[in-house]
N, CA, C and O atoms as a GROMACS GRO file, in nm:
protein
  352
    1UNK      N    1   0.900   2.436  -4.212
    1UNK     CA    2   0.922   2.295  -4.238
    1UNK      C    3   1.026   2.244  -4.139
    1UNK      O    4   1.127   2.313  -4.129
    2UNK      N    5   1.017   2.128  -4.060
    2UNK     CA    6   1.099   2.052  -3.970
    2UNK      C    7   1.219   2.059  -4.024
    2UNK      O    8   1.226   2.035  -4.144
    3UNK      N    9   1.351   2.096  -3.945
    3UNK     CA   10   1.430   2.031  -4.002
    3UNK      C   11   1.536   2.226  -4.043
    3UNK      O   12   1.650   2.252  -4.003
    4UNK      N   13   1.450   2.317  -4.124
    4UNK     CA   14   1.469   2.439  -4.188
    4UNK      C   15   1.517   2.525  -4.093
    4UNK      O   16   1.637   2.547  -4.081
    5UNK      N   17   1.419   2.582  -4.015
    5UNK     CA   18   1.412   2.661  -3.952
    5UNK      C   19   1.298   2.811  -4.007
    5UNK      O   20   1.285   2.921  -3.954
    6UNK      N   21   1.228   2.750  -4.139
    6UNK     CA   22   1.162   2.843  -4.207
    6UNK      C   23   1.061   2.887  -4.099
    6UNK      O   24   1.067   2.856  -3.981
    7UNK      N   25   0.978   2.955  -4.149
    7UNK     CA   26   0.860   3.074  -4.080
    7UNK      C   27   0.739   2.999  -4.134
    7UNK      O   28   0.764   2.908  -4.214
    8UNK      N   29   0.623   3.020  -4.107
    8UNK     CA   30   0.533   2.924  -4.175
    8UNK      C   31   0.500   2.974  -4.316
    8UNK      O   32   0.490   2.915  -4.423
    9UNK      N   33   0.486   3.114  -4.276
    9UNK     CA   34   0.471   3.194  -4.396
    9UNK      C   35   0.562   3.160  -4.538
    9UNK      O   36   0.527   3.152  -4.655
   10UNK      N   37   0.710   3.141  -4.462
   10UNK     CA   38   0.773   3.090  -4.579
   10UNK      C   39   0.784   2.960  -4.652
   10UNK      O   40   0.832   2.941  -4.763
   11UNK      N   41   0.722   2.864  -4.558
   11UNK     CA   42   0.711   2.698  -4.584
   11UNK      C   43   0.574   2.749  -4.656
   11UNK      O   44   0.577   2.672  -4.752
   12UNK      N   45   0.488   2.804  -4.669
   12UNK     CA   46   0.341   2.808  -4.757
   12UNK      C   47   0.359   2.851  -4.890
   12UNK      O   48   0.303   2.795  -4.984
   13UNK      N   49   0.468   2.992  -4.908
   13UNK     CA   50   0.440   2.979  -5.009
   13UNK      C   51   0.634   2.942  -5.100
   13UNK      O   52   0.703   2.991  -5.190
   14UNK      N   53   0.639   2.837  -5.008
   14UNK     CA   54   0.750   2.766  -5.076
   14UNK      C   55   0.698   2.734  -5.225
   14UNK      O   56   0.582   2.695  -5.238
   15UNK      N   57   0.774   2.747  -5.331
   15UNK     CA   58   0.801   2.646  -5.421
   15UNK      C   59   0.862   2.599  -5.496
   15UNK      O   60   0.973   2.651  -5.486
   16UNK      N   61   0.862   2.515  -5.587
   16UNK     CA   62   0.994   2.375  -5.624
   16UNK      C   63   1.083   2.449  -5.712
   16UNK      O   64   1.196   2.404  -5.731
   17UNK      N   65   1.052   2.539  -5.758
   17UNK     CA   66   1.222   2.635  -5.775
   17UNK      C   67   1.303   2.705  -5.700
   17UNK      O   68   1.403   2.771  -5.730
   18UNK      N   69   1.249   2.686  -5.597
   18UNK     CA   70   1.341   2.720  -5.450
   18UNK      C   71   1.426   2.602  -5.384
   18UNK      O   72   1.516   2.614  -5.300
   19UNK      N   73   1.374   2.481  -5.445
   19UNK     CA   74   1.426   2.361  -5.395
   19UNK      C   75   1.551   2.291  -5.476
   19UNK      O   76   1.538   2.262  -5.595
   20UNK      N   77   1.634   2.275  -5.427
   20UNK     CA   78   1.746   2.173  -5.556
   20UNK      C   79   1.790   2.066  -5.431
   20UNK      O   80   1.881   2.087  -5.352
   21UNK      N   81   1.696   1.940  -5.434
   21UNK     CA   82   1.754   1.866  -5.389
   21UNK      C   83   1.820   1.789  -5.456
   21UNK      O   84   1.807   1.672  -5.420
   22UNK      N   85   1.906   1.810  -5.565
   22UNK     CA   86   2.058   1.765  -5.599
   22UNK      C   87   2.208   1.802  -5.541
   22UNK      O   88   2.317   1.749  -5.560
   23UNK      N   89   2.153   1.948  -5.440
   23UNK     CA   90   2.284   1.988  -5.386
   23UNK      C   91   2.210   1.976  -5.270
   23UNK      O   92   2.293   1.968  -5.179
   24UNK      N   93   2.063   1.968  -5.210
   24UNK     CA   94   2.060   1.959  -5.074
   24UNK      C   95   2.056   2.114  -5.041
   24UNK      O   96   2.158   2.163  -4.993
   25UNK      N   97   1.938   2.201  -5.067
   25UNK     CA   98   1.964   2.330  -5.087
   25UNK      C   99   1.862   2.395  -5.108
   25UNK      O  100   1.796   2.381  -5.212
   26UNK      N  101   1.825   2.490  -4.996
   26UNK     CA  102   1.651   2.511  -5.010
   26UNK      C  103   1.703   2.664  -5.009
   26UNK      O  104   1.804   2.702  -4.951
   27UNK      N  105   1.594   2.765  -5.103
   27UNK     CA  106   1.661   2.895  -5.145
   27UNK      C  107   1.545   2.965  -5.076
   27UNK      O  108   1.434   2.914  -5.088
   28UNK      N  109   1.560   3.090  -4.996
   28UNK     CA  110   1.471   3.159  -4.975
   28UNK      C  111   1.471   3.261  -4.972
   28UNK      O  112   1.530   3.333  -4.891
   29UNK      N  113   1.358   3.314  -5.123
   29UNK     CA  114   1.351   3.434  -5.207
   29UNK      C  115   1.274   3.489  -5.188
   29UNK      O  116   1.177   3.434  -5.136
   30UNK      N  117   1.271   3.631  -5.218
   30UNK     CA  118   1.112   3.723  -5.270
   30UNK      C  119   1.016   3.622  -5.413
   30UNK      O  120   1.065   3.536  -5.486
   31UNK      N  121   0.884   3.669  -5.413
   31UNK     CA  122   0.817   3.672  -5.512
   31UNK      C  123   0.731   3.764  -5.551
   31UNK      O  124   0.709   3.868  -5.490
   32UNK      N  125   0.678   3.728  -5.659
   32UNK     CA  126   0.588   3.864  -5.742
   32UNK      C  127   0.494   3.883  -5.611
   32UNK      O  128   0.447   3.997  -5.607
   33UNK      N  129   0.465   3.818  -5.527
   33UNK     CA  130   0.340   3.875  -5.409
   33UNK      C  131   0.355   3.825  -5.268
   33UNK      O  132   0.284   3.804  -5.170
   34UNK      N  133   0.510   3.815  -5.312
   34UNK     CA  134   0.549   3.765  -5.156
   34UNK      C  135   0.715   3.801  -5.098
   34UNK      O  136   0.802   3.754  -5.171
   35UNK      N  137   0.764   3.877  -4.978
   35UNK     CA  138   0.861   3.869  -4.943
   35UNK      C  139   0.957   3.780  -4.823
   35UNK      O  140   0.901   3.678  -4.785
   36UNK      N  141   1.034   3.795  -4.787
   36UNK     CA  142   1.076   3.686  -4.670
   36UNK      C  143   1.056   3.860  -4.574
   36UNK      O  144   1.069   3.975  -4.616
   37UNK      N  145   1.023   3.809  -4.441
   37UNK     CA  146   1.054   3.920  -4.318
   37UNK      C  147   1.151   4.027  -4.319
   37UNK      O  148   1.149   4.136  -4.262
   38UNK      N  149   1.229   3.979  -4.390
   38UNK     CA  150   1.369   4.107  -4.382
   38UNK      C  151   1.435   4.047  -4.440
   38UNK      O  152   1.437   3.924  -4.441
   39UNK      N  153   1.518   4.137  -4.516
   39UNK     CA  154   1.580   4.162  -4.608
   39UNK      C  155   1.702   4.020  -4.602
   39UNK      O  156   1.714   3.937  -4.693
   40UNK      N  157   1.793   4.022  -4.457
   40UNK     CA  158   1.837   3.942  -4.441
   40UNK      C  159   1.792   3.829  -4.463
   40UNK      O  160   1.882   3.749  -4.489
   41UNK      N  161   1.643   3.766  -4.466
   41UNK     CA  162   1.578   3.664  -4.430
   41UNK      C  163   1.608   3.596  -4.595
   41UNK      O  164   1.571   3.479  -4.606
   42UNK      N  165   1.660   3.648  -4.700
   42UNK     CA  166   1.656   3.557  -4.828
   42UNK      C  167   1.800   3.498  -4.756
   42UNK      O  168   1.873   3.559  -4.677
   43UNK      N  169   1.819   3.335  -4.817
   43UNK     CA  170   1.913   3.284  -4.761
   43UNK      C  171   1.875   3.151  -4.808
   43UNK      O  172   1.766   3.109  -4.846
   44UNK      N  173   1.994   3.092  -4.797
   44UNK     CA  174   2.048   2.909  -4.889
   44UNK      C  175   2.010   2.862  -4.743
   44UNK      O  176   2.033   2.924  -4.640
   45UNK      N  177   1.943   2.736  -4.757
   45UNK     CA  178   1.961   2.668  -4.605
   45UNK      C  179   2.001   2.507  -4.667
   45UNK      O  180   1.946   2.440  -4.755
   46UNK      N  181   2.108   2.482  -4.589
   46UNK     CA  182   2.134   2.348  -4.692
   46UNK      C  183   2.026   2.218  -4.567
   46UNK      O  184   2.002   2.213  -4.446
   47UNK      N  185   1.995   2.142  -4.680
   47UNK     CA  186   1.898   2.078  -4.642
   47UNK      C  187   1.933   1.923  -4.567
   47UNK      O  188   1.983   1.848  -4.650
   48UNK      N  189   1.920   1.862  -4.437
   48UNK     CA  190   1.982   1.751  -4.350
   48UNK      C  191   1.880   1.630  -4.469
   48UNK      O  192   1.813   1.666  -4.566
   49UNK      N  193   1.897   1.510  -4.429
   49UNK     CA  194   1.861   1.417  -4.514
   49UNK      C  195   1.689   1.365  -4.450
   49UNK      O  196   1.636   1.272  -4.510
   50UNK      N  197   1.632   1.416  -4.360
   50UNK     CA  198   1.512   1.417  -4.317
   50UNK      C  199   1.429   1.522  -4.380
   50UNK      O  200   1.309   1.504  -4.402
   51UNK      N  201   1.482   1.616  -4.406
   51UNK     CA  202   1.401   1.726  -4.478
   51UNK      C  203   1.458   1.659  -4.622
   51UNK      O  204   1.371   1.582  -4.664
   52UNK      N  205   1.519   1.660  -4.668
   52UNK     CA  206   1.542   1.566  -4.820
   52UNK      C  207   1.425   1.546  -4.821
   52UNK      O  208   1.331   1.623  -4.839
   53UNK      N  209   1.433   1.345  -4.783
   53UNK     CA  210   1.269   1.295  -4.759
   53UNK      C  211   1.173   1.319  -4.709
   53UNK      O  212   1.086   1.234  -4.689
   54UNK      N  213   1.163   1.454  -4.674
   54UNK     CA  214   1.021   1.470  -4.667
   54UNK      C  215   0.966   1.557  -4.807
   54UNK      O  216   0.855   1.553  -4.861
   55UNK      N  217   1.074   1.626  -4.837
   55UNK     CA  218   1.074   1.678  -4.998
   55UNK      C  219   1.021   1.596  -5.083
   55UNK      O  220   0.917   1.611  -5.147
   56UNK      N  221   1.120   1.480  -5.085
   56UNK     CA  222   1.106   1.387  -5.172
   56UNK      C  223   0.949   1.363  -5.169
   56UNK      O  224   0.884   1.407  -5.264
   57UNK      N  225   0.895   1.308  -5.084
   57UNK     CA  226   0.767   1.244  -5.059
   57UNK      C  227   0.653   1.340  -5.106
   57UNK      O  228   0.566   1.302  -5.185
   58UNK      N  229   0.657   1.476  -5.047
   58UNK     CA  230   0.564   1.594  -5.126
   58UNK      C  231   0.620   1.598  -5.244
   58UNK      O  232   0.508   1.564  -5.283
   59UNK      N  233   0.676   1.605  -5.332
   59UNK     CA  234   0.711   1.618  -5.475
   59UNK      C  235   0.641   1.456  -5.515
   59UNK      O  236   0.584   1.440  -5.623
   60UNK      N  237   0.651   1.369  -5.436
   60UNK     CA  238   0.511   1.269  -5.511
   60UNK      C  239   0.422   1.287  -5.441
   60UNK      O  240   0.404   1.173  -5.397
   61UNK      N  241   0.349   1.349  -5.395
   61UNK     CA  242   0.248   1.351  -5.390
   61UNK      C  243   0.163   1.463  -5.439
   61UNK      O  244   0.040   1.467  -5.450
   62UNK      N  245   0.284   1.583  -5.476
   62UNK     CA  246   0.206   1.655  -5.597
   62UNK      C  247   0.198   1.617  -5.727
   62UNK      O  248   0.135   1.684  -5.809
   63UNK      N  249   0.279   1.473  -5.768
   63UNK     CA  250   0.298   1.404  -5.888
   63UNK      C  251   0.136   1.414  -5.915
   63UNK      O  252   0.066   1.466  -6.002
   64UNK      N  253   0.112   1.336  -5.795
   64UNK     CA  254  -0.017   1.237  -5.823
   64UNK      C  255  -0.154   1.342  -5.837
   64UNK      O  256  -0.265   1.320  -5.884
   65UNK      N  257  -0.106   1.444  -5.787
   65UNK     CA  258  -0.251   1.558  -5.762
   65UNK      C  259  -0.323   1.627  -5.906
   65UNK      O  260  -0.261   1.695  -5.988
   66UNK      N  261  -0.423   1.601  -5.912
   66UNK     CA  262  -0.504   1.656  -6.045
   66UNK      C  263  -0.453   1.807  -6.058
   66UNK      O  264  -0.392   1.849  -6.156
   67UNK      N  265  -0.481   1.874  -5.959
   67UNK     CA  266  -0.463   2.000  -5.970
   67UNK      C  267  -0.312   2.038  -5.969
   67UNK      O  268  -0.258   1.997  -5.865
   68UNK      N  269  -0.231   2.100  -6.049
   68UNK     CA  270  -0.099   2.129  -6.083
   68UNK      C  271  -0.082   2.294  -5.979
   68UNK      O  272  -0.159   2.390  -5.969
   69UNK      N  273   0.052   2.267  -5.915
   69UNK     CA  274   0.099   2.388  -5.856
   69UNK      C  275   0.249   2.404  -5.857
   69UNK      O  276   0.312   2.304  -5.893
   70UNK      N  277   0.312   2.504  -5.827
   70UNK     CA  278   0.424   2.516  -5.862
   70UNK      C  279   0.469   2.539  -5.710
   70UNK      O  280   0.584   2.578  -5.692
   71UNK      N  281   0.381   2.518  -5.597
   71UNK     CA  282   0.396   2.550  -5.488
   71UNK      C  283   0.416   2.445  -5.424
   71UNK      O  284   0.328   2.363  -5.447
   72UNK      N  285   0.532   2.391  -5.318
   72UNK     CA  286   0.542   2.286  -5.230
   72UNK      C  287   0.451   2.210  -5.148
   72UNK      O  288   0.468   2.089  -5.136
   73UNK      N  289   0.352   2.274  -5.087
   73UNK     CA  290   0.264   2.235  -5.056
   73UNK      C  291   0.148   2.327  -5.028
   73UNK      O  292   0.127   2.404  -4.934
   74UNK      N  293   0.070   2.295  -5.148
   74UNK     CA  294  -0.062   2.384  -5.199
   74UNK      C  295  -0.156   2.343  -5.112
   74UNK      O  296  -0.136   2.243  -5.044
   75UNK      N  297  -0.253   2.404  -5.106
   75UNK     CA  298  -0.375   2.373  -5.031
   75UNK      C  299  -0.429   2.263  -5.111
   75UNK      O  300  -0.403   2.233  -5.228
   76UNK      N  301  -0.521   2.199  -5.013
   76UNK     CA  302  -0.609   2.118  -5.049
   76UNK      C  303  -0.697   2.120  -5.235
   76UNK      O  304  -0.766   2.216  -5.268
   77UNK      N  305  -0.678   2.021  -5.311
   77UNK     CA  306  -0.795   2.109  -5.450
   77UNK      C  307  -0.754   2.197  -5.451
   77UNK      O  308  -0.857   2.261  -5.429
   78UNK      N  309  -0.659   2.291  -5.461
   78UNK     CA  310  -0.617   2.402  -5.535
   78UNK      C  311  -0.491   2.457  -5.526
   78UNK      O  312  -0.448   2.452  -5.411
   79UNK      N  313  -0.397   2.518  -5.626
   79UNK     CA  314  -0.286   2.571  -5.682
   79UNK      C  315  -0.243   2.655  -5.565
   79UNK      O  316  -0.121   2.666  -5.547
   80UNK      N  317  -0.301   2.698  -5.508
   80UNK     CA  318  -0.248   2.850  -5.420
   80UNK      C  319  -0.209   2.790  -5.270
   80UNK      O  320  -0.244   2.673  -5.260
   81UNK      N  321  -0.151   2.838  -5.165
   81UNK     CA  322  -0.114   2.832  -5.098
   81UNK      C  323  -0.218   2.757  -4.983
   81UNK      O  324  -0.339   2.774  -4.996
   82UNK      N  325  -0.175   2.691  -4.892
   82UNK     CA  326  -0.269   2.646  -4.763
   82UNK      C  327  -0.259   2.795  -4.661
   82UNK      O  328  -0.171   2.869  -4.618
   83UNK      N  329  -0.450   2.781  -4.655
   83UNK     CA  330  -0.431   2.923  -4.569
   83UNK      C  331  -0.394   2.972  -4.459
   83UNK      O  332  -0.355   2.864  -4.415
   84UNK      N  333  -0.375   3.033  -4.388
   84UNK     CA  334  -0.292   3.080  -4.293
   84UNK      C  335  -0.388   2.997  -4.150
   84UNK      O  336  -0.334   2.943  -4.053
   85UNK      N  337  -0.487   3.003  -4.166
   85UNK     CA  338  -0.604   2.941  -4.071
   85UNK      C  339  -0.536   2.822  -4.057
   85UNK      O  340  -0.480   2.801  -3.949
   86UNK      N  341  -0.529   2.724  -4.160
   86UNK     CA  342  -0.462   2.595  -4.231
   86UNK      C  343  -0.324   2.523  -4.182
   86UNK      O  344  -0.289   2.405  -4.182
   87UNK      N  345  -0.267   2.631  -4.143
   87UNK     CA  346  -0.103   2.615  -4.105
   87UNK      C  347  -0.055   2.639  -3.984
   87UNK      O  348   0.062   2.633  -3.946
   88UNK      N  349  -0.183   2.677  -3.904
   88UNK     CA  350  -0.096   2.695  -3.760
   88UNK      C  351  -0.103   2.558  -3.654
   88UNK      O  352  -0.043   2.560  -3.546
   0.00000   0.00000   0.00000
């Protein structure tokens, strides 16, 4: 994501419990089927006010999406991640 410095891998399968834009503060964790590159790679990145709003703006526009994800920005019609084909 512009702005981060994330990996794409890690902007895909971002999601909104990694995010607290009340402190401006993007978290980057392991998950049940996903790790960051190295070990070092979990890490707070505090977030500039362009990546804010662009947060802001994907968090409505997953408001509006039929299909519910817990992921920042899901693929197209569906919950799971945009595919790797998808993101380069």
């Amino acid at each position: 994501m512009i702005f981060t410095g994330l990996r794409k891998g890690e902007v895909r399968r971002l999601e909104w419990s990694d995010v607290d834009l009340g402190n401006r503060l993007l978290h980057v964790t392991s998950k049940e089927t996903w790790g960051p590159k190295t070990e070092s790679s979990t890490r707070t990145i505090p977030l500039c006010e362009p990546a804010v709003e662009a947060l802001q703006m994907a968090w409505e526009r997953v408001e509006k999406r039929s299909v519910k994800s817990s992921l920042v920005f899901p693929g197209r019609n569906t919950p799971r991640p945009i595919p790797r084909s998808r993101s380069r």
